[in-house]
C-alpha positions in Angstrom: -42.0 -58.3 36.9 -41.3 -56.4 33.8 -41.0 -52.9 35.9 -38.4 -54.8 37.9 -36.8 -56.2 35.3 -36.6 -52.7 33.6 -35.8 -51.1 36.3 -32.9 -53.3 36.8 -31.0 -52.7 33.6 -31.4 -48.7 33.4 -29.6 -46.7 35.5 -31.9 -43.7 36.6 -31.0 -39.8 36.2 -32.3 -37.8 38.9 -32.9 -34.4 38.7 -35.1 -31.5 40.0 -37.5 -31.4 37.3 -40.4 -29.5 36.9 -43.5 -31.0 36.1 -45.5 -28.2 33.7 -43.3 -28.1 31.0 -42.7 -32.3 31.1 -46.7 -32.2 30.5 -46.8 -29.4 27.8 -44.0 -31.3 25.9 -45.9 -34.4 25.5 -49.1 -33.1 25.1 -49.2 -34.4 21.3 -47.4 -37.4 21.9 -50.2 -38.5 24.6 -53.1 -36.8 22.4 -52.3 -39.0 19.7 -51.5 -42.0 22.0 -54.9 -41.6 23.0 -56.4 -42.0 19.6 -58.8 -39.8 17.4 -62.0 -40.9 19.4 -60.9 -40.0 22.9 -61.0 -36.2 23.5 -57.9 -35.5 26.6 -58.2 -33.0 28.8 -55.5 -31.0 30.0 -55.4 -29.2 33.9 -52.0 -28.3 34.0 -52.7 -24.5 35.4 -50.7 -23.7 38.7 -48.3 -26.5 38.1 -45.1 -23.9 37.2 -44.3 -24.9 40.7 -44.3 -28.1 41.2 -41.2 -29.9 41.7 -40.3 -33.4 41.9 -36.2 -35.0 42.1 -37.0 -37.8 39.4 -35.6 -39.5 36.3 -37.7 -37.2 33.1 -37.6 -40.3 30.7 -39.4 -42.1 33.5 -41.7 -39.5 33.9 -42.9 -39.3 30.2 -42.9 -43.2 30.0 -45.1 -43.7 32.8 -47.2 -41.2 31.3 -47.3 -42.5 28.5 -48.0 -45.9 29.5 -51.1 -44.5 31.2 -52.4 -42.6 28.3 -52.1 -46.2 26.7 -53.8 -47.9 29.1 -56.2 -45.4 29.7 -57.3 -45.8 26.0 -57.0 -49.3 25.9 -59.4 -49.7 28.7 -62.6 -47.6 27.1 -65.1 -49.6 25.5 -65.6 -48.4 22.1 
C-alpha cells in the first residue's frame, strides 16, 4: 500500500539508463547501509551493457531498500 501510495504522488523519469555505473555509484552508500558486520559482495563485471528504460532514483531506492532489508533480516 505504501508502494502504491508512493507511486502515486511521484511522477516517474524514464530514461535509458545503464545499470554498471548506477551500481558503482552507490556502492558506499549500500556498503554502509549494510552495516560494519555484513561484508557485500560486488559482481558487477560484464554489466557495461546492460540497459534498462527506468526511472534512476527508483532504481537506487529499490536498491537501497533491499540492502536494508537484506541487513535487517540476518540474525546477529
Amino acid at each position: 500500500a505504501q508502494l502504491l501510495a508512493f507511486s502515486k504522488t511521484q511522477k516517474l523519469q524514464l530514461r535509458p539508463c545503464t545499470v554498471t555505473p548506477l551500481l558503482a555509484d552507490m556502492r558506499e552508500l549500500i556498503e554502509s547501509a549494510a552495516g560494519p558486520n555484513v561484508a557485500v559482495t560486488w559482481a558487477i563485471e560484464g554489466l557495461d551493457e546492460v540497459h534498462v528504460l527506468a526511472d534512476p532514483t527508483q532504481i537506487e531506492l529499490a536498491l537501497l531498500n533491499l540492502a536494508i532489508n537484506a541487513r535487517d533480516a540476518m540474525d546477529g
